[in-house]
C-alpha positions as CSV (number, residue, x, y, z in Angstrom):
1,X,50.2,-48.8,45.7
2,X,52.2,-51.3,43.5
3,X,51.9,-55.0,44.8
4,X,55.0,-56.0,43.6
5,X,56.5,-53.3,45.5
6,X,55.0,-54.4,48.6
7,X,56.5,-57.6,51.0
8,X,54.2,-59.6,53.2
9,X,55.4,-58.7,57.1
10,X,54.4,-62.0,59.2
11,X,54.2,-61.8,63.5
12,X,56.7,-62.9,65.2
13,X,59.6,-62.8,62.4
14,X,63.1,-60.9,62.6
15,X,63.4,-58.1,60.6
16,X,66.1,-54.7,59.9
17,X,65.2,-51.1,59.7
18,X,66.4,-50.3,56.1
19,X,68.2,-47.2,57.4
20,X,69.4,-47.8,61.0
21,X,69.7,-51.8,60.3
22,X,68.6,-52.2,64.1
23,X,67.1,-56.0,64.2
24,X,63.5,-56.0,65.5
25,X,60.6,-58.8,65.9
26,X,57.5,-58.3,64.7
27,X,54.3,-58.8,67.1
28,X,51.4,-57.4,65.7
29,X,50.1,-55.5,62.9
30,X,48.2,-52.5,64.4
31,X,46.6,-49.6,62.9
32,X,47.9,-46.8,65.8
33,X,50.2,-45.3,63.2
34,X,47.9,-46.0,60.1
35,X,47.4,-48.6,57.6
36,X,50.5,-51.2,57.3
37,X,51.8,-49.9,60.6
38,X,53.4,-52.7,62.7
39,X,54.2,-53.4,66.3
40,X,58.1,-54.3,67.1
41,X,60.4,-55.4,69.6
42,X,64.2,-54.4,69.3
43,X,66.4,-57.3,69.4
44,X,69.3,-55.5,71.4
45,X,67.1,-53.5,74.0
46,X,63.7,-55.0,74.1
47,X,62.0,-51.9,73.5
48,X,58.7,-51.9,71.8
49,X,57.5,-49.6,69.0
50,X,55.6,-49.2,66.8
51,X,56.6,-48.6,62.9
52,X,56.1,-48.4,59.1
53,X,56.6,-51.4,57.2
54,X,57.4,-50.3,54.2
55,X,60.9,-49.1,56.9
56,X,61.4,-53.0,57.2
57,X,63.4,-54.6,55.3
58,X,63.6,-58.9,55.4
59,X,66.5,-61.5,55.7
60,X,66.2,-62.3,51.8
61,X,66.1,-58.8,50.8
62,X,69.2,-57.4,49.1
63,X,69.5,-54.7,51.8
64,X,69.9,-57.0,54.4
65,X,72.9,-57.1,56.5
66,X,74.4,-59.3,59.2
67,X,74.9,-56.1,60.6
């Protein structure tokens, strides 16, 4: 995997789904769903998941929208 193609995720930061653009918090990185795989919350509903980061996408990130 290319470094420069990967972002550092940090706990407890707000994040978007690069497709949906649902807003989530981080909370833990977990293995569950394999490596990189990250437990979040959903900012609108509360509900807890757990994801891909590479499906994240961060506030300084071109794709980012206010939404």
């Amino acid at each position: 995997m290319n470094s420069e193609l990967t972002m550092k995720i940090e706990p407890e930061t707000e994040y978007r789904f690069k497709k949906s653009g649902n807003l989530v918090k981080t909370v833990e990185p977990t293995d569950y769903a394999g490596k990189g795989s990250w437990t979040v919350v959903r900012v609108d509903t509360g509900k807890e998941m757990v994801v891909r980061g590479v499906a994240l996408v961060a506030k300084d990130d071109p794709d980012w929208s206010e939404g």
